[in-house]
C-alpha positions in Angstrom: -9.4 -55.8 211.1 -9.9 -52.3 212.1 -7.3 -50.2 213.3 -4.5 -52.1 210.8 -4.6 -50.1 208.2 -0.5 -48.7 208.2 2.9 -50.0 209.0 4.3 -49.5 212.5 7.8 -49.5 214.3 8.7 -52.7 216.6 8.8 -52.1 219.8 12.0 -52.9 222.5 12.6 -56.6 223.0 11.5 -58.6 226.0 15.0 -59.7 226.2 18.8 -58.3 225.8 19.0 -57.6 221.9 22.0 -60.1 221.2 19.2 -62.8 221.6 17.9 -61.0 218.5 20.9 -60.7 216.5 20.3 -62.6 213.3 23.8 -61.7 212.1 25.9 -63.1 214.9 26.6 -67.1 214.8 24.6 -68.6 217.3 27.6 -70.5 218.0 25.4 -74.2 218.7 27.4 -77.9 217.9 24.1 -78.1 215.6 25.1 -74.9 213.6 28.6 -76.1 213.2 27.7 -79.8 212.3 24.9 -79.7 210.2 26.7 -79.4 206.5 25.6 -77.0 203.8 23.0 -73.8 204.6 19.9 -73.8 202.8 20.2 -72.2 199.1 18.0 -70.0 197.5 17.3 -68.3 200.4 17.9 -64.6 198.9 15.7 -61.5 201.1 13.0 -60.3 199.6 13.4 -57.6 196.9 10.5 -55.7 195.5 7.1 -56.3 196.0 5.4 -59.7 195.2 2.1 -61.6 195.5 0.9 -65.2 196.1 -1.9 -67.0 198.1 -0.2 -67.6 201.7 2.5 -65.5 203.2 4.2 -67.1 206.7 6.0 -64.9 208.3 9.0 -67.6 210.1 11.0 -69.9 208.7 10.9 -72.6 211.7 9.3 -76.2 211.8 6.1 -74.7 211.8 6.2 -72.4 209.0 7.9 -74.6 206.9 5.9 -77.5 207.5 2.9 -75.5 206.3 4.9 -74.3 203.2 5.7 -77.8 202.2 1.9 -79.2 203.0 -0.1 -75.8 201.8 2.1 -76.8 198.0 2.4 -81.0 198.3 -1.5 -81.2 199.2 -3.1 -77.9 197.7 -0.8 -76.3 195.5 -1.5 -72.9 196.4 1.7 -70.3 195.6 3.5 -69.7 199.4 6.2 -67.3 200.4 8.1 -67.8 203.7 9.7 -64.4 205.3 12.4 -65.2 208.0 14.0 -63.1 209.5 17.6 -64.7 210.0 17.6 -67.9 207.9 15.7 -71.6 207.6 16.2 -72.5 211.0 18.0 -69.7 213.0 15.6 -69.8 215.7 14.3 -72.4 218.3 14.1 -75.1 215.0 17.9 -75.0 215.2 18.8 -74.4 218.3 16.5 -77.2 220.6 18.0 -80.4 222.2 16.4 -82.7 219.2 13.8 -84.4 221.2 11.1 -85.5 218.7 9.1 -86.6 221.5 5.9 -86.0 223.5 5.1 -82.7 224.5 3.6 -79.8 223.2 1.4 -78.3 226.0 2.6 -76.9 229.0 -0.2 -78.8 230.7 0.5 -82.5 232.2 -2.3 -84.7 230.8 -4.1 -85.3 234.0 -4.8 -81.3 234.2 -6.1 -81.2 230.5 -8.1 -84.7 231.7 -9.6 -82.4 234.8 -9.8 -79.3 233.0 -11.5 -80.3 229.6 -12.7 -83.8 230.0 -11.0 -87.2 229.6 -11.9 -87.9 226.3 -10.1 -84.2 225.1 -7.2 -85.4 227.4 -7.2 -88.5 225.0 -7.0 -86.7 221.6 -4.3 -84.7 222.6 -2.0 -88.0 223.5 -3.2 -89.1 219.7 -2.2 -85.8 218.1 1.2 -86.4 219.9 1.8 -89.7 219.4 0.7 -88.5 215.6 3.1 -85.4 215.4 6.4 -88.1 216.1 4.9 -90.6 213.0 4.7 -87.5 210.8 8.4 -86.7 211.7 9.7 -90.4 211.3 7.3 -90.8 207.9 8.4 -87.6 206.8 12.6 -88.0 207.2 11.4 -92.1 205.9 9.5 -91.3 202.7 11.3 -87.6 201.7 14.8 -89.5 202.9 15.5 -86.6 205.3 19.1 -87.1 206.2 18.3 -85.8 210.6 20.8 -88.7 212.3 17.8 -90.3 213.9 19.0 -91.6 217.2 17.2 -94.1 219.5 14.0 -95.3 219.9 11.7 -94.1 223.4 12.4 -91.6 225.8 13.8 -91.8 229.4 12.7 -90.0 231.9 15.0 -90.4 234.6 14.1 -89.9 238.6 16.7 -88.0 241.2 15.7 -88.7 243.8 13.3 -90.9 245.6 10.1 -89.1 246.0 10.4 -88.6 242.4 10.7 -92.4 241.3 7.5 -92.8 243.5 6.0 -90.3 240.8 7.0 -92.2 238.3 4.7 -94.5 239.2 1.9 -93.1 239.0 2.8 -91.4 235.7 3.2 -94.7 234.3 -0.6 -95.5 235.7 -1.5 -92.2 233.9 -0.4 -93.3 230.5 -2.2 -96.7 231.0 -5.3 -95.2 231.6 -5.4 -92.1 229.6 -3.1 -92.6 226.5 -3.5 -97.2 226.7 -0.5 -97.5 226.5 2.5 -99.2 228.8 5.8 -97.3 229.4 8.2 -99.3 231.1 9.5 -98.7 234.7 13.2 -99.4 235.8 14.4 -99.6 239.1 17.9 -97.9 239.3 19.5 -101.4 238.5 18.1 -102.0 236.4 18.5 -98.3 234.6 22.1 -98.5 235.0 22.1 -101.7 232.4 20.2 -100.3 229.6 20.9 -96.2 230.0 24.1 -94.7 232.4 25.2 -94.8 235.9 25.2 -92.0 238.1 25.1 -90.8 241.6 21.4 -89.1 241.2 19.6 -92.1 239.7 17.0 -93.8 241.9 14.8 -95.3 239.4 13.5 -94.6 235.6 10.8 -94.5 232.8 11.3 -95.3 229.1 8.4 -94.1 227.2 7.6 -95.8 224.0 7.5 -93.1 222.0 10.0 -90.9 220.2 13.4 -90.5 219.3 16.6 -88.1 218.8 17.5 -86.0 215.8 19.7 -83.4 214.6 17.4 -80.2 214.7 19.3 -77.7 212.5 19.8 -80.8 209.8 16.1 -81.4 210.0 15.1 -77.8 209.7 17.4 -77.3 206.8 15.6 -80.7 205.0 12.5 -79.5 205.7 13.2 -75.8 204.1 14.5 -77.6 200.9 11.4 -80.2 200.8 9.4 -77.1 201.0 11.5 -75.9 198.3 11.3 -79.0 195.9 7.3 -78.8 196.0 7.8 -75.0 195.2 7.5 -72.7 198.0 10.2 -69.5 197.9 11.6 -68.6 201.2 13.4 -65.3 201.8 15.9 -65.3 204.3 16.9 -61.8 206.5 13.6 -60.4 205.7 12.0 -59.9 208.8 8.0 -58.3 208.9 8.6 -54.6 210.0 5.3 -53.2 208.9 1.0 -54.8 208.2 -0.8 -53.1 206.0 -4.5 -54.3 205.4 -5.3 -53.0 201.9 -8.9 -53.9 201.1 -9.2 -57.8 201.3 -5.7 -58.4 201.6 -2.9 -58.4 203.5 0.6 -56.1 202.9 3.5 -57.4 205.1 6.4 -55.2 204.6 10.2 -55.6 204.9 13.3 -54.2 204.3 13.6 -55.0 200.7 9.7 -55.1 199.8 6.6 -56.9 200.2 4.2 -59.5 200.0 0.9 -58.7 199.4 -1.7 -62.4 200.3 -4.8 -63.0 201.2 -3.6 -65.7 204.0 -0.4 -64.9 206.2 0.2 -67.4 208.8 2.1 -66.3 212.4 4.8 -68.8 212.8 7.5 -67.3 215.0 6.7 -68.6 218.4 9.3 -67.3 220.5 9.9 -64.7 218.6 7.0 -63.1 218.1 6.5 -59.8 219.0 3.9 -58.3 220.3 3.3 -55.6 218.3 3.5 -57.8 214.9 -0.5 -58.3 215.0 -2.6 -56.9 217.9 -4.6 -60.7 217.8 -0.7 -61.7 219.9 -0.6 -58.5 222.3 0.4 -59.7 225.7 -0.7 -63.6 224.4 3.0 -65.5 224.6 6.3 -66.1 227.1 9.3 -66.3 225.4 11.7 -68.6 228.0 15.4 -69.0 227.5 16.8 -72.5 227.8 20.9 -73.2 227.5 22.6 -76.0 226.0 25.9 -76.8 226.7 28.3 -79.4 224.5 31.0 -81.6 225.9 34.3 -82.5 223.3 33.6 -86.2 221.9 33.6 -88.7 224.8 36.7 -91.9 225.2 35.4 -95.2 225.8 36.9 -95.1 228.9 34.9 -91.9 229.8 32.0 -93.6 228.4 32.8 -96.7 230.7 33.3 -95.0 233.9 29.5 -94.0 233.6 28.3 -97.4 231.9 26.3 -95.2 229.3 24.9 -97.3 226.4 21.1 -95.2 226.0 20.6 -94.2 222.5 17.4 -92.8 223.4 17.1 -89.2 224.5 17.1 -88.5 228.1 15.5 -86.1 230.6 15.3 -86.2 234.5 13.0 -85.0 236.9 14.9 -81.5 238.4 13.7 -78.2 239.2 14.0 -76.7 235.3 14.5 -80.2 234.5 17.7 -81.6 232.7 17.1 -82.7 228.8 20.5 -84.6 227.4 21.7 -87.7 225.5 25.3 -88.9 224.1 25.2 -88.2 220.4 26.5 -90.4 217.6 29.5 -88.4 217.7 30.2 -89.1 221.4 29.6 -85.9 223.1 27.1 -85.2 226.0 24.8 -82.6 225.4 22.6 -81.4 228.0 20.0 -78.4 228.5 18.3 -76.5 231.1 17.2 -73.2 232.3 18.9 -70.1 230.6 18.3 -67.3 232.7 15.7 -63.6 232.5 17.6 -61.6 230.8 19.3 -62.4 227.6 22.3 -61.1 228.6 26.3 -61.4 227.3 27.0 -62.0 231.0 23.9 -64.2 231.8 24.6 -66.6 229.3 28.1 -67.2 230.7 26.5 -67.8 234.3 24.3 -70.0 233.3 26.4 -72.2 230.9 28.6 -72.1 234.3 25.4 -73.3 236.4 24.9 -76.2 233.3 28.3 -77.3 233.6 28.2 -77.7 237.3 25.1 -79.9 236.8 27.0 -82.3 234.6 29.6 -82.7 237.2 26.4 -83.3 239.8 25.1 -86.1 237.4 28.3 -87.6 235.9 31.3 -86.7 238.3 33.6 -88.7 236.6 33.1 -86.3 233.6 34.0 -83.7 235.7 36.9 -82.5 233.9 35.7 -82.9 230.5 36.0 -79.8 228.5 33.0 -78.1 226.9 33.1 -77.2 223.3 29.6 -75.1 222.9 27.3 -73.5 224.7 24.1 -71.8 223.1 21.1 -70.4 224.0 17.1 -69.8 222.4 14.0 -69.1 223.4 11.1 -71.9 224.2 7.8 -69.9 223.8 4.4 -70.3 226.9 0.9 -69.0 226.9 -1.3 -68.1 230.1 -2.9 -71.1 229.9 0.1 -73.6 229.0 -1.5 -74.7 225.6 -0.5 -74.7 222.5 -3.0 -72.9 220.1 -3.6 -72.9 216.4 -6.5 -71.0 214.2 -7.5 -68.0 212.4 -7.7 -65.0 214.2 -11.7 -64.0 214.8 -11.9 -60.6 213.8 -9.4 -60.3 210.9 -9.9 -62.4 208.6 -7.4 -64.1 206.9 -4.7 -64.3 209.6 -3.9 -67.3 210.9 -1.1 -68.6 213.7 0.4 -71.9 215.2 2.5 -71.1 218.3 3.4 -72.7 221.7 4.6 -75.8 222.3 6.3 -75.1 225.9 9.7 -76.6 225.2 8.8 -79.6 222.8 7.9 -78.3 219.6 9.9 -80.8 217.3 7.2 -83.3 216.8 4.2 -80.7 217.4 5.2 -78.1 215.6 5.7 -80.0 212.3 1.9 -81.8 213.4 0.6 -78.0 213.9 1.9 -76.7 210.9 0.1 -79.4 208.7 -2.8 -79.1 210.6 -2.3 -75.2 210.3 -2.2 -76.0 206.1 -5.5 -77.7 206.1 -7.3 -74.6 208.0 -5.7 -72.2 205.9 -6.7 -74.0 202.5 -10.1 -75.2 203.5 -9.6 -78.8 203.4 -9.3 -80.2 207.1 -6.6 -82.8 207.2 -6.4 -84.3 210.9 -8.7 -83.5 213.6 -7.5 -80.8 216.0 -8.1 -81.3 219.3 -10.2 -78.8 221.2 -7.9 -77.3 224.0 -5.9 -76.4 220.8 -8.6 -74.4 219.1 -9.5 -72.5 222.3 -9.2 -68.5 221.6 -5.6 -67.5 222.5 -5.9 -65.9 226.0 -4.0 -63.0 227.1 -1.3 -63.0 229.9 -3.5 -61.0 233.0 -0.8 -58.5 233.1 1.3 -58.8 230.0 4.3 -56.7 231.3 4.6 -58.6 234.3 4.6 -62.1 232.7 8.6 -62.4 232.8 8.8 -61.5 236.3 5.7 -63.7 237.5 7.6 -67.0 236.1 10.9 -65.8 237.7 9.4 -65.8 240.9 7.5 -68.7 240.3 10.5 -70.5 239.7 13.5 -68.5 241.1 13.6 -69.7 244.5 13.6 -73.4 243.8 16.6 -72.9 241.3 18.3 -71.0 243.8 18.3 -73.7 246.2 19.9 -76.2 243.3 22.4 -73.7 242.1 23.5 -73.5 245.8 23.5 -77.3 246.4 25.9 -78.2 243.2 29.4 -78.6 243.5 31.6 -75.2 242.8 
């Protein structure tokens, strides 16, 4: 590509830099539960070649690493900047479920055609087999947890919705998901004061994210691939047919990088992702293990993983250890101080939705980035006019099945040898945000007045 022909200096962040800090704990239940850190994760030192260089060491990136060496045997380097994991891969609720687009699938139905709306349910419901084959055949030790997915209704209106969802499914995916009245809810998932009705959808379960990002680094490793941990990509060199990526400690010279980073991907890494992706923080907060008479007062006995229909919607679920987890919005700016307002506004929410847990301390809060584009797909391919560059990226929230399905399907591009069929809203070029540095404070307002009017409705 013309024009990248020497290194450059990153620009300033979108967000506060301690969402960029690679050497402070992130201080997740995931990060302090999931065992032993990946090995033979040393930073790059001195300058090295092979056939694929990935710049991120997420679900995507090492998903391709494993399948570019299982499949094609071609020599692949991963360059992360914290370590296997440290990003969205370790930090998300551990929803391997449906999801990917930011799209619903009667707007991709309306917008590209039924039969496109079709393939994308088939590559979703194919991105949570490859998980469960994956953790099944490579015994991946991820705590799988439930089977389905409950999406829960708040209030009335939205149980009416739920209705026609399930008619959605029927006719676009063939498939039945089950509807429950709020009786019938309170028997099989929890009791609360906001329930008026639910869906389980037959497909996907819950895992433990950092666990499964740590067994997928060291699958990728067993097959071969070397990944360097704290070497992030602070210069691109195009030196004749190749590509140069520089880092603190060296570089890696390829013919085929592949962007991986999602969230955090900055816009000056490659002009092809100028202006092309929001980064979105959402918050997690962690209750201390649960008593059965806690659990009792709410008459939870779900395995599956849970989310509800709310502005910013809640995503949660009681994990084997006993503690309720449960995720939301995280705020604009990135903030020290931001972070504790909005843990505050999560905690207030559990009191909304379980008041008899009201009282329960929390012991972890944490924050990451979920990563949009202007047109709320997610997009995967080689960049048109520079060769060799290719990028997966996007999956609005729900990147635990998708991204592992993207970054095979990202493998088979890179080496020439197709392996799944890619569905076309997926392949479309990766637009541009109309006014890039306005992007943040678009959504904000987009959103910002309906959050408002929940954060003033919950209980102080």
């Amino acid at each position: 590509m013309q024009g990248l022909t020497a290194s450059y200096t990153l620009e300033a962040p979108m967000y506060h830099d301690v969402m960029y800090d690679r050497d402070a704990a992130v201080g997740s239940y995931w990060e302090a539960s999931a065992g032993d850190p990946v090995t033979d994760c040393a930073p790059l030192d001195g300058d090295e070649h092979c056939d694929v260089a990935i710049i991120g060491g997420g679900y995507t990136g090492l998903s391709a690493a494993y399948h570019l060496l299982r499949d094609d045997q071609m020599s692949v380097r991963v360059l992360e900047a914290g370590v296997p994991g440290w990003g969205a891969s370790g930090r998300n609720g551990g929803h391997c479920c449906f999801g990917g687009a930011g799209l619903g699938a009667n707007e991709i139905a309306e917008k590209f055609g039924v039969e496109v709306a079709r393939e994308n349910i088939d590559t979703q419901r194919a991105s949570i087999d490859l998980v469960g084959d994956l953790a099944a055949t490579e015994g991946l030790a991820i705590d799988r947890q439930g089977n389905g997915e409950f999406c829960v209704a708040h209030t009335p209106r939205a149980n009416d919705e739920l209705k026609d969802e399930v008619a959605m499914w029927k006719r676009l995916g063939g498939f039945d998901c089950e509807l429950l009245t709020a009786d019938a809810f309170f028997e099989r998932g929890y009791r609360g004061p906001a329930v008026h009705g639910a869906m389980l959808f037959p497909f996907g379960f819950g895992l433990h994210p950092m666990k499964y990002a740590r067994e997928l680094a060291r699958l990728a490793q067993r097959h071969g691939a070397v990944i360097h941990g704290r070497s992030p990509v602070t210069g691109w060199r195009r030196d004749g047919g190749k590509h140069r990526l520089l880092t603190p400690g060296g570089s890696v010279t390829a013919p085929k990088v592949l962007v991986a980073t999602n969230g955090f991907t900055r816009d000056d890494l490659h002009p092809a992702f100028d202006g092309c992706l929001l980064p979105l923080i959402s918050q997690i907060v962690a209750t201390r293990p649960l008593s059965d008479d806690e659990l009792k007062a709410h008459a939870w006995s779900s395995e599956e993983p849970l989310y509800d229909t709310r502005t910013m919607f809640s995503y949660f679920r009681v994990l084997p250890d006993r503690r309720l987890i449960l995720g939301g919005a995280g705020g604009m700016s990135g903030s020290p101080a931001s972070g504790r307002r909005w843990a505050a506004f999560l905690k207030r929410r559990v009191a909304t939705m379980f008041p008899a847990w009201r009282d329960v301390p929390f012991d972890y809060t944490w924050r990451g980035f979920v990563c949009l584009t202007a047109d709320r797909m997610t997009h995967l391919g080689e960049v048109k006019d520079d060769p060799g560059v290719f990028y997966s990226l996007a999956y609005h929230g729900n990147g635990v099945a998708m991204a592992t399905w993207s970054g095979r399907a990202i493998a088979g591009l890179i080496s020439g040898r197709a392996n799944t069929a890619i569905p076309a809203t997926m392949t479309q070029p990766l637009p541009r945000f109309a006014i890039p540095a306005l992007r943040k404070l678009k959504f904000q307002g987009r959103f910002g007045i309906r959050l408002m009017k929940e954060l003033l409705q919950l209980p102080r």
